[in-house]
N, C-alpha and C positions, 0 to 999 in steps of 0.2 A: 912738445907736441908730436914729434916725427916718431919718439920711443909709445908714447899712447896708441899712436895709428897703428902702429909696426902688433904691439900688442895685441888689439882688437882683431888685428887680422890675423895673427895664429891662432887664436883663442877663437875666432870663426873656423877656421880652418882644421882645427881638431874636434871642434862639434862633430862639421859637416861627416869626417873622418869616423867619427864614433857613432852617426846616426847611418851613416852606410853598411858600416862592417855590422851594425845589428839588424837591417834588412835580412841579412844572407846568412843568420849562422840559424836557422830555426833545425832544431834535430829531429833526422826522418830515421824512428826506428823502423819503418819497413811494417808500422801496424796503417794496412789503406782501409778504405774505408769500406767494409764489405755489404752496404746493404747496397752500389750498383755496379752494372757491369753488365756483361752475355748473359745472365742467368748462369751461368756453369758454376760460377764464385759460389751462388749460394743454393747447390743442389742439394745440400744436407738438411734436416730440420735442425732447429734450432728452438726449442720449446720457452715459448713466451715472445713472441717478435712477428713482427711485420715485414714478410720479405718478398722486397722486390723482385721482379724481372725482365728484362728486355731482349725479347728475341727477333734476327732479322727473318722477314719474309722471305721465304727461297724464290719464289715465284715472280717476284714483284721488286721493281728497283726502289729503293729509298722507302721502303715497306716495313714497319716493325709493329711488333705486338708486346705491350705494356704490360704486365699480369701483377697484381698483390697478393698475397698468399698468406691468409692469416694462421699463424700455428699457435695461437692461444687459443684458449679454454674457456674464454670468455668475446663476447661480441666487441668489435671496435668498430666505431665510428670516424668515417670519414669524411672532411667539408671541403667539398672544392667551389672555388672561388673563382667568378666570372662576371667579366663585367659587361656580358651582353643580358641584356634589358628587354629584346623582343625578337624574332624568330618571322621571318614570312618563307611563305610557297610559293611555287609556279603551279598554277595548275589549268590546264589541258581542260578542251571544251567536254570531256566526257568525266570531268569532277575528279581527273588523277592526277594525283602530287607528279610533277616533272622535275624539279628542283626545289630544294629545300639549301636554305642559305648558312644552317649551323652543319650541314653533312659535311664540308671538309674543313672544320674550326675544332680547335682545342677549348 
């Protein structure tokens, strides 16, 4: 009974062993992934692609500007996906929007 236990426990113990060391061997050729970044990554055209960029606002702390830049030849179609459902105003006795509640939401 003492040689079965003894057993079970190496044979856990070298799993454990082999499902670690295969976390950490994933091979990085050094290809990252170029559609993001500063936009500097992808100031070339690239004909047929959808290319992103993100640029910081100089002016403005925690400020940046999204841009997609389509370099194909044909129209692509974009769905963004959101799970707000309705939208209200503030509005001021003289019928002017003061706050709008989607203006600082993704």
């Amino acid at each position: 009974m003492k040689i079965n236990n003894i057993k079970l426990k190496l044979l856990s113990l070298i799993g454990i062993v082999l499902m670690l060391a295969g976390c950490g061997t994933a091979a990085n050729s050094g290809d990252e992934d170029k559609t993001s970044g500063s936009g500097e990554e992808n100031s070339g055209i690239v004909a047929g692609s959808v290319v992103p960029s993100l640029v910081e606002v100089q002016d403005e702390d925690y400020q940046y500007v999204f841009e997609l830049r389509n370099d194909k030849t044909e129209d692509v179609t974009l769905t963004m996906n959101s799970s707000q459902y309705f939208d209200y105003h503030l509005i001021d006795n003289t019928n002017s929007v003061v706050y709008t509640y989607s203006d600082d939401k993704m």
